[in-house]
C-alpha positions as CSV (number, residue, x, y, z in Angstrom):
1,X,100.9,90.2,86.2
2,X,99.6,88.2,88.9
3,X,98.5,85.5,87.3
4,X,98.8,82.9,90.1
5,X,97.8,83.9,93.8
6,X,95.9,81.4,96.8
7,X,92.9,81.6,98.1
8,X,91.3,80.0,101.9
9,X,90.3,76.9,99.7
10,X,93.5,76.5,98.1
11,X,95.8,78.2,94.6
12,X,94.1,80.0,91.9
13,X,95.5,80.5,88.5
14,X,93.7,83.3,86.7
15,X,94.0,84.1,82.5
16,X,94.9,87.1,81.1
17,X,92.1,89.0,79.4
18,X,91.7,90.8,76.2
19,X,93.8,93.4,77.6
20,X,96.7,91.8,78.7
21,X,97.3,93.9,81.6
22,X,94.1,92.7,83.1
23,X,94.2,89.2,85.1
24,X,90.2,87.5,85.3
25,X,89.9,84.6,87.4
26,X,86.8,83.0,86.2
27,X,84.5,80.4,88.6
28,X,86.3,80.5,91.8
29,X,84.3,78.5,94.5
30,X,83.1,80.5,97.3
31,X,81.2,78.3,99.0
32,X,80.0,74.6,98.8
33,X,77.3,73.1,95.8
34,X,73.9,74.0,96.8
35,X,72.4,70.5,95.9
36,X,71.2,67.6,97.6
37,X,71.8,68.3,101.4
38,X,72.6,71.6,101.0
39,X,69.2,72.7,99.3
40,X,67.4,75.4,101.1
41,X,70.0,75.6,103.5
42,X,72.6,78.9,104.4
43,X,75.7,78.7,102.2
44,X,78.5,76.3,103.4
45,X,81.8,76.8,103.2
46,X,83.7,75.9,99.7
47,X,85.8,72.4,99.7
48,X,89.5,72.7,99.4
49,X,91.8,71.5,96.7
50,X,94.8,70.5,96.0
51,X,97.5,72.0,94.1
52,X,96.8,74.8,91.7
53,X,92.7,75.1,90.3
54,X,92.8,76.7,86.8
55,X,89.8,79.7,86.6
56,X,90.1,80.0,82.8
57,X,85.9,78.9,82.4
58,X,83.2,80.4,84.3
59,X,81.0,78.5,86.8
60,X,77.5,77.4,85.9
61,X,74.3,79.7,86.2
62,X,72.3,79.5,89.0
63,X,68.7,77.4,88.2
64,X,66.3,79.5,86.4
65,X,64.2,79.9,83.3
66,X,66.8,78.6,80.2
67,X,68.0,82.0,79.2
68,X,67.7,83.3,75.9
69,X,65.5,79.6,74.9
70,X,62.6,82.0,73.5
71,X,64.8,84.3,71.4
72,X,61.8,86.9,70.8
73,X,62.4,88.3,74.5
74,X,63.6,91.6,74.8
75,X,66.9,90.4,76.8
76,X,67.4,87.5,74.6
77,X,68.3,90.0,72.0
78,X,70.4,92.2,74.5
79,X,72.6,89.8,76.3
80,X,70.9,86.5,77.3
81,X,71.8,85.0,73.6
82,X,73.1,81.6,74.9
83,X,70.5,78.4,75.4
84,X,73.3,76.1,76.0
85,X,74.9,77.5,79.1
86,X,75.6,75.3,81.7
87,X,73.2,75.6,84.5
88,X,73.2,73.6,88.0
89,X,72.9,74.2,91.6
90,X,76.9,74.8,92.3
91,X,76.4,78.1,91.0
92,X,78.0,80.1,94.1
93,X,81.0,81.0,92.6
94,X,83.4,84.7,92.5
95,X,84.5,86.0,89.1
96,X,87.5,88.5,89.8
97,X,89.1,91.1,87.3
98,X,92.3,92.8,89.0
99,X,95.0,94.7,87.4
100,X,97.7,93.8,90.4
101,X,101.0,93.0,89.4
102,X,101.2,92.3,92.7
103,X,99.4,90.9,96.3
104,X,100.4,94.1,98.2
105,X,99.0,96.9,95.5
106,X,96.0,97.6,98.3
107,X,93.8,98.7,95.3
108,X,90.2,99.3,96.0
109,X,87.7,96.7,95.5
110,X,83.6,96.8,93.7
111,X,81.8,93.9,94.3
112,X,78.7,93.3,91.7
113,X,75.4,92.0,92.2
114,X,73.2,90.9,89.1
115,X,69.6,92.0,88.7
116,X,66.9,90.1,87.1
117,X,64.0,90.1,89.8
118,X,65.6,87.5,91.8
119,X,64.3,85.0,89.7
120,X,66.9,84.8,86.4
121,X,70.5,86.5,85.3
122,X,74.4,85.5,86.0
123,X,77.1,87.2,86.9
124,X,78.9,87.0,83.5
125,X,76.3,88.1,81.4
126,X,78.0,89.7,78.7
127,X,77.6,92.8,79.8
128,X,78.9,92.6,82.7
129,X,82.3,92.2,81.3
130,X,85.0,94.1,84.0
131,X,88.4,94.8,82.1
132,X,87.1,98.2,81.6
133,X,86.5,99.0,85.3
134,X,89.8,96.9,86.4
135,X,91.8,99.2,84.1
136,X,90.8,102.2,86.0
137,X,92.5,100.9,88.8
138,X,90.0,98.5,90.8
139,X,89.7,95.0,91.6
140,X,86.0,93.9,90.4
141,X,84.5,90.5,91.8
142,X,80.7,89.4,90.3
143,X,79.1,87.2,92.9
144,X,76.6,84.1,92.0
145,X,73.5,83.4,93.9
146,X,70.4,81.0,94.4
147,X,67.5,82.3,92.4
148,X,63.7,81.8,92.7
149,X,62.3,78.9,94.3
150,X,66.3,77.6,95.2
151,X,67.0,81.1,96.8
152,X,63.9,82.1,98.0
153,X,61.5,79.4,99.5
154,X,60.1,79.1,102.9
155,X,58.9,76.1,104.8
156,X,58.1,75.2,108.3
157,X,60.8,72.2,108.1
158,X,63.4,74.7,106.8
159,X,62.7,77.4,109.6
160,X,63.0,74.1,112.1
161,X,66.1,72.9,110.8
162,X,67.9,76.6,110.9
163,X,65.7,78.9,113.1
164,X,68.7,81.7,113.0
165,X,68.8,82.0,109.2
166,X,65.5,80.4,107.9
167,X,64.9,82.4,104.2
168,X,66.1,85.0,102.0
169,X,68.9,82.4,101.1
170,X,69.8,84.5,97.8
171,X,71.0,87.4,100.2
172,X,72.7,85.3,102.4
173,X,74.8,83.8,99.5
174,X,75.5,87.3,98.1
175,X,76.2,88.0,101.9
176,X,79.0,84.7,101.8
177,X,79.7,85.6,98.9
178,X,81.3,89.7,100.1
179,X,82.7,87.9,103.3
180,X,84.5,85.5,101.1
181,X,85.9,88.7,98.9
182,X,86.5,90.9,102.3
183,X,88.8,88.0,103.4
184,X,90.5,86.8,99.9
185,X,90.4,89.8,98.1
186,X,94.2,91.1,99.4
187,X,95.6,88.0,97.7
188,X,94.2,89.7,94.4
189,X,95.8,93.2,94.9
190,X,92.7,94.7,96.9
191,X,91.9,96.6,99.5
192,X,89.5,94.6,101.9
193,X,88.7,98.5,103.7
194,X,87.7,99.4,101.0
195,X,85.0,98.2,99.3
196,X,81.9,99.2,97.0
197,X,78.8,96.6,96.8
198,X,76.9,98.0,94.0
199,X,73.9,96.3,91.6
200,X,71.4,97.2,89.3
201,X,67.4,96.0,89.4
202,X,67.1,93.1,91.6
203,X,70.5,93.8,92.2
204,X,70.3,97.3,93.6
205,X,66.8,95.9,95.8
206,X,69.7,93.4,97.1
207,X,72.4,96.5,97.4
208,X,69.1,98.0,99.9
209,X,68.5,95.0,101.8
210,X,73.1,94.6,102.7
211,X,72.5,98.3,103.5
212,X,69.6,97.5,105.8
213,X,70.6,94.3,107.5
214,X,71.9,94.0,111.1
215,X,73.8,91.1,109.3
216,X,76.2,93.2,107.3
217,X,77.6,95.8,109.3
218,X,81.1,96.8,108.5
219,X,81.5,94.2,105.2
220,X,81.1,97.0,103.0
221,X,82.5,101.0,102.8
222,X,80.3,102.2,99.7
223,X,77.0,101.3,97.7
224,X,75.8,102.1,94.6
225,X,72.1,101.9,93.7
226,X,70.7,101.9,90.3
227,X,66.9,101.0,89.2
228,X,65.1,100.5,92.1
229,X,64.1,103.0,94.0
230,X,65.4,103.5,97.1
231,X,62.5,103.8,99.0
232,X,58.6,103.1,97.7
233,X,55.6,105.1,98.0
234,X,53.4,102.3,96.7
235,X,54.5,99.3,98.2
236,X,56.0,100.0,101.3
237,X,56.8,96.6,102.6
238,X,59.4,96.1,100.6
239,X,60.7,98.4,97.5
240,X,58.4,96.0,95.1
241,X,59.2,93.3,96.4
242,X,56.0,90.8,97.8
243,X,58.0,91.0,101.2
244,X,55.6,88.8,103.2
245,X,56.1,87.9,106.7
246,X,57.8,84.5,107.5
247,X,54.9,82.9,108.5
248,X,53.2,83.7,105.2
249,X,56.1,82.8,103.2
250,X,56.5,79.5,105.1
251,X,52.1,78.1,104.0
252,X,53.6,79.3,100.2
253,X,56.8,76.9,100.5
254,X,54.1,73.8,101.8
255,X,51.4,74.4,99.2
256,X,54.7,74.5,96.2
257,X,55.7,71.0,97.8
258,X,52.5,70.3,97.0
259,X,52.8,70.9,93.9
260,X,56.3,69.2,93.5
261,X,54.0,66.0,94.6
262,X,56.0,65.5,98.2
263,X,55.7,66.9,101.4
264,X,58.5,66.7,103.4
265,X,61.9,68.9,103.2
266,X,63.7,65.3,102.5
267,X,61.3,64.2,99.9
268,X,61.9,67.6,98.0
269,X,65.6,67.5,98.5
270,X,66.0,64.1,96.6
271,X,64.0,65.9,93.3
272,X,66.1,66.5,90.4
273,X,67.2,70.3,90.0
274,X,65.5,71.0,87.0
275,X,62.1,69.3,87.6
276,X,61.8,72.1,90.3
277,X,62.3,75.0,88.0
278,X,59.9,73.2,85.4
279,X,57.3,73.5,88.3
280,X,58.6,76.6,89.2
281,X,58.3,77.9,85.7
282,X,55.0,76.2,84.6
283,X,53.3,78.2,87.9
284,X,54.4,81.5,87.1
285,X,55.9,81.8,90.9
286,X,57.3,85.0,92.1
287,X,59.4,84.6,95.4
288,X,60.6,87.4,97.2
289,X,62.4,88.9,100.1
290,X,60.7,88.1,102.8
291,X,60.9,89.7,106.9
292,X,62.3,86.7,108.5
293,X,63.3,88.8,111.7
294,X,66.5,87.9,111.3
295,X,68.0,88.7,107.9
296,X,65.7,91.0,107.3
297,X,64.1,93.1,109.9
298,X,61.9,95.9,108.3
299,X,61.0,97.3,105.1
300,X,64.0,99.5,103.6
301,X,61.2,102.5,104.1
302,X,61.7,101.9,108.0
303,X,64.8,101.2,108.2
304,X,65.7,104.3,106.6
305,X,63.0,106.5,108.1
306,X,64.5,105.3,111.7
307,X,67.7,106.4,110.3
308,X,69.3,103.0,111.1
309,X,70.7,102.5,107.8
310,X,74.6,101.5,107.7
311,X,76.8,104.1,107.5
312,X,78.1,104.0,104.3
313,X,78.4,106.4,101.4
314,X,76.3,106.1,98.1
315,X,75.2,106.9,94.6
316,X,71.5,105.9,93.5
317,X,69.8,106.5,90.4
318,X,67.6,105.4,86.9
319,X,67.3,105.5,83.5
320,X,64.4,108.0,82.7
321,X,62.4,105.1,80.8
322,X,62.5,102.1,83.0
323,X,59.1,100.7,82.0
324,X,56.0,101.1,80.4
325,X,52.6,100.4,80.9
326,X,50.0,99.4,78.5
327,X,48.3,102.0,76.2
328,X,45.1,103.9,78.4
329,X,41.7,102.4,76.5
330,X,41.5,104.3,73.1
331,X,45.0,105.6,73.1
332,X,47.4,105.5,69.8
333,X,50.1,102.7,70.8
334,X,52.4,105.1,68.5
335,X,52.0,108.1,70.8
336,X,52.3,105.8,73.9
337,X,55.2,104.3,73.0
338,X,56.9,107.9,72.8
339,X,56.1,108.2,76.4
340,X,58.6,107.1,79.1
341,X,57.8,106.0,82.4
342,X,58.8,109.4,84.0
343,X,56.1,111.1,81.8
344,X,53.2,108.4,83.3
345,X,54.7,109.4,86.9
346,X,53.9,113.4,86.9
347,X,50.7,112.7,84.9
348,X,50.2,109.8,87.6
349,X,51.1,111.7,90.6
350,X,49.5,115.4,89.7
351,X,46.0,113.6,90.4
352,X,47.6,113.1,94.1
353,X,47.9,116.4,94.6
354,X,44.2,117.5,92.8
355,X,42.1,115.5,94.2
356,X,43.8,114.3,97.8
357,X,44.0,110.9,97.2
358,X,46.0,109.1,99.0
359,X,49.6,108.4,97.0
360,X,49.4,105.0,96.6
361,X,46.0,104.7,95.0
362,X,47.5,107.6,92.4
363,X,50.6,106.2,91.1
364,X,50.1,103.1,88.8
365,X,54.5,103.9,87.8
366,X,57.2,105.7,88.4
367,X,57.8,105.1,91.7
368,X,61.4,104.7,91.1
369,X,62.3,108.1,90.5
370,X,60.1,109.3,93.4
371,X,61.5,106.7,95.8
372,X,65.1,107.8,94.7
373,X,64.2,111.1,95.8
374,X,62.7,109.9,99.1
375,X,65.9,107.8,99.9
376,X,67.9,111.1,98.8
377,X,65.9,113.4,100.8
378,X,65.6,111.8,103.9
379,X,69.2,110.2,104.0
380,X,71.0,113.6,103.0
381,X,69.4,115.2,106.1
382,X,70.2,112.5,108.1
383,X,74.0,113.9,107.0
384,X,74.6,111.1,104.7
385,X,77.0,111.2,101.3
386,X,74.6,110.9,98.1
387,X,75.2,111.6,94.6
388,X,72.2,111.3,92.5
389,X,71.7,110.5,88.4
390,X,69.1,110.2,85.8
391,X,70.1,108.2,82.7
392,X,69.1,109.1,79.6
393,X,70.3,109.4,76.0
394,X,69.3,108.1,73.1
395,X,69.4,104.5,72.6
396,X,70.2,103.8,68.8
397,X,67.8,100.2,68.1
398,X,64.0,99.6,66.8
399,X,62.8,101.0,70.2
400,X,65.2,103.2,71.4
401,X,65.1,105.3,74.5
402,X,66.9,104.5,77.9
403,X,64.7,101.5,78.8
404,X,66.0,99.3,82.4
405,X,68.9,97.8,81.7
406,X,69.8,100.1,79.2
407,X,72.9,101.6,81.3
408,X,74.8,98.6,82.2
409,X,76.4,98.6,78.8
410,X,77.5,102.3,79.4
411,X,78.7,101.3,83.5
412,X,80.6,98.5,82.4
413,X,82.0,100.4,79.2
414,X,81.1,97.0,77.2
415,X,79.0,98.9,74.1
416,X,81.3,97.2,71.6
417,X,79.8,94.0,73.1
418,X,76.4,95.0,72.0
419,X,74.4,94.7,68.8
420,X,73.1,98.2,68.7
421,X,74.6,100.7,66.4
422,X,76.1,103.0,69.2
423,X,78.2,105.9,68.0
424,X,81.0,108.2,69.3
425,X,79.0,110.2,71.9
426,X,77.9,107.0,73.1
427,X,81.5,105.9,73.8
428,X,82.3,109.2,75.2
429,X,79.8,108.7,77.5
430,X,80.1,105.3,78.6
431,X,83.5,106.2,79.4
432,X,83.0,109.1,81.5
433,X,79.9,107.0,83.5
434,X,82.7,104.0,83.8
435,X,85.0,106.7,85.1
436,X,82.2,108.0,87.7
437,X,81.5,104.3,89.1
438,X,85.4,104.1,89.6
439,X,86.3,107.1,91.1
440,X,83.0,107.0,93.5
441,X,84.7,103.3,94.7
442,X,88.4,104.8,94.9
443,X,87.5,107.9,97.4
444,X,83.4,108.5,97.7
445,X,83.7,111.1,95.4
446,X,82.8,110.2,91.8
447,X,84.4,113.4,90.1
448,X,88.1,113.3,88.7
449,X,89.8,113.4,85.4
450,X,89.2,112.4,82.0
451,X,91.6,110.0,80.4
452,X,92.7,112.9,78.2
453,X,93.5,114.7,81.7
454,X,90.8,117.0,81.6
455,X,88.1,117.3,84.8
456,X,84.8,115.7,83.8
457,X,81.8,117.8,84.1
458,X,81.1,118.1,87.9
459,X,78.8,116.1,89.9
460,X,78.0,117.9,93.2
461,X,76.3,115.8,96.1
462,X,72.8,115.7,96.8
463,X,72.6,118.0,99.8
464,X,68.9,119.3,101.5
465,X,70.2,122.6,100.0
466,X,71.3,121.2,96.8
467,X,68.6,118.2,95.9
468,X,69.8,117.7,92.4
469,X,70.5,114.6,89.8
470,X,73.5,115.1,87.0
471,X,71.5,113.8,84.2
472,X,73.8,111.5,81.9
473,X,72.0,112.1,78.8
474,X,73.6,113.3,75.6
475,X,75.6,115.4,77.0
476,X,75.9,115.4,81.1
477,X,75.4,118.5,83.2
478,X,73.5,118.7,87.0
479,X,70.2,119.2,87.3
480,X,69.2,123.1,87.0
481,X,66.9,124.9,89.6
482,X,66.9,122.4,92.5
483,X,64.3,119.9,93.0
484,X,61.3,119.8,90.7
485,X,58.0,121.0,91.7
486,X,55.9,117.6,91.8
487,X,59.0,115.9,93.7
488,X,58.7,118.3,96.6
489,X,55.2,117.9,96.8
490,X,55.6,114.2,96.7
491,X,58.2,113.6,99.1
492,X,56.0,116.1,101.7
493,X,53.2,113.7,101.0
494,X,54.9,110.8,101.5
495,X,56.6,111.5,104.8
496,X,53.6,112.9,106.2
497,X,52.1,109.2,105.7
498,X,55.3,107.5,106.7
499,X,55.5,109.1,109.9
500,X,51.5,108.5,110.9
């Protein structure tokens, strides 16, 4: 097994995994500590070493909200279970799964990104655990990046000091942090031609923003999209996102120095790490992509409409109960609770099409599914590869049903990681969606065997003559009778006020 292999920084020893025939090297630097100096500032390269650096632990979490510290949060019970993991600003680190025996094994090569609003998660969330994926065949790197108010801040000094990369510092290290995989990854058994950058939430907006930046061209062959929304009916600027203008951004970055009690880059540069985040976290902050003119350049919905979107294959999709909302005034919270967000979304959307609002005054949710089928609709006529999916079987747990998240335990094939009382179908089924993800970063083309040789049920492309989703519920099969109704109506709509 290739235990040992180098790296531009220097020799990497790796461990073997649970399965034996899987090598994970664990904390690998890609690029310097993001403290002192190097706060607010584009990623700088990694420091070499000497001799050979052991990846048996994984690197500290980026700074954020103490995960899992109030343990009556939904995601403290799914995955964020651990108060006392180390957290500090050298957090840009490459976590790598490869089944090589081998440097010259040319395998191909998924790259994650983690989701969690860009504001909290890590990429070894238990989860995200990749010996399942690298035993099908595929080298699997999980990326670290700045979060919140260490990723995302603007100020007048920082634009000053580095006018050609001035904000969105969490995609630029998730950007370092592909080039750093595109140039290493060979050493690991992969193909560097061949590689998949594929996320989920936050994640998948980040997935959209690679896709859409003249930054990234050529780093990546494949994408894969999964609870976002490609596009965004309601808020256009940016897929959810508050993408604000640079300027805007900048007066939000001098009024939080205020609040930090200095007010000069160097003054907030000395501050301790975490008395940051406490002031980030007592405000309630949200910081966000923002049009810097250089990273990024448009909203995805332009971008996309303008058909200027990388050329690159990819799947998109969500799980059929992403959110809820709160309960309409009088309504029984037991009958709510039985509805998914889908269900809000046609109820939502129908009184579009009644009364002639305008969409974004109609839909309060479920503008994931209808932005999927915007991204779909638009991109496959464009010519593009799409596969399209809707997750959504039964979620065994106090409040089942296939709420956001709910699929990464199936992607990843990790359900024996979780607490939930999953049974045979579920397996089944988290081994054929792991199979999917696999084969779609192998060839393009997610359909292939089962591990006892038999073809998994087809998935056929999303096609302007063919605008279906395979629904991985219970059991999987494609979507029946084309597109629905509402959809059609609501993409119509929606270009027509896209292209005013």
């Amino acid at each position: 097994m290739l235990r040992v292999t180098k790296t531009e920084s220097g020799m990497v020893a790796g461990v073997a995994g649970t399965d034996a025939r899987i090598t994970v090297y664990k904390g690998i630097p890609f690029a310097a500590d993001t403290s002192g100096e190097n706060r607010w500032r584009p990623p700088q390269p990694a420091e070499k070493w000497d001799g050979v650096r052991e990846c048996y632990e994984f690197g500290p979490i980026s700074m954020q909200r103490t995960p899992g510290k109030d343990p009556s949060a939904f995601y403290s019970k799914e995955w964020h279970v651990d108060p006392d993991i180390p957290m500090s600003e050298d957090s840009l680190r490459v976590n790598i799964w490869t089944p090589a025996k081998t440097a010259d094994e040319n395998l191909p090569v998924m790259v994650w990104i983690f989701g969690g609003g860009l504001q909290e998660g890590y990429p070894h969330e238990m989860e995200f655990d990749g010996e399942r994926i690298a035993s099908r065949g595929v080298v699997l790197a999980s990326i670290g990046y700045r979060l919140n108010v260490f990723g995302l801040l603007c100020h007048p000094e920082i634009t000053a000091e580095n006018p050609e990369a001035p904000a969105n510092f969490a995609f630029q290290d998730q950007k370092a942090g592909i080039e750093w995989v595109k140039r290493n990854i060979a050493n690991f058994g992969g193909d560097p031609e061949n590689i998949t950058i594929f996320g989920q939430s936050a994640g998948a907006f980040s997935v959209v923003a690679h896709m859409c930046s003249p930054k990234t061209e050529g780093l990546f062959q494949k994408a894969i999209i999964e609870s976002i929304g490609g596009m965004d009916p309601v808020y256009p600027q940016c897929m959810g996102m508050p993408c604000k203008s640079l300027k805007e951004a900048e007066q939000d970055g001098v009024e939080f120095f205020k609040k930090l009690g200095v007010s000069t880059l160097a003054e907030a540069r000395a501050l301790d790490a975490q008395y940051i985040e406490d002031k980030f976290s007592e405000g309630r902050y949200f910081w966000g992509a923002v049009n810097d003119g250089k990273y990024l350049t448009g909203s995805p919905n332009e971008i996309i409409l303008a058909n200027k979107l990388h050329d690159v294959d990819f799947m998109i999709g969500n799980t059929t109960g992403e959110f809820k909302i709160a309960p309409a005034p009088g309504e029984d919270p037991a009958e709510f609770a039985k509805r998914t967000m889908g269900q809000y979304a046609y109820e939502f959307l129908a009184i579009a099409r009644n009364t002639g609002k305008p969409l974004a005054e109609a839909v309060t949710v479920g503008q994931m599914e209808l932005g999927n089928e915007l991204m779909c609709s638009i991109c496959a006529k464009q010519g593009r590869n799409i596969y399209s999916y809707r997750f959504g079987p039964t979620i065994p747990g106090d409040d089942a049903g296939a709420f956001h998240s709910s699929d990464l335990w199936f992607q990843f094939e990790t359900l024996m990681k979780c607490w939930r009382p999953f049974d045979g179908h579920h397996f089944d089924l988290a081994r054929k969606i792991c199979n999917y993800w696999t084969n779609f970063a192998k060839t393009g083309n997610p359909n292939g065997k089962d591990s006892d040789g038999s073809d998994m049920p087809r998935w056929t492309k999303y096609t302007t003559e063919n605008p279906n989703s395979i629904q991985l519920f219970d059991t999987i099969q494609m979507e029946e009778g084309g597109m629905r109704e509402m959809d059609a109506f609501l993409i119509d709509v929606n270009l027509k006020e896209m292209e005013k």
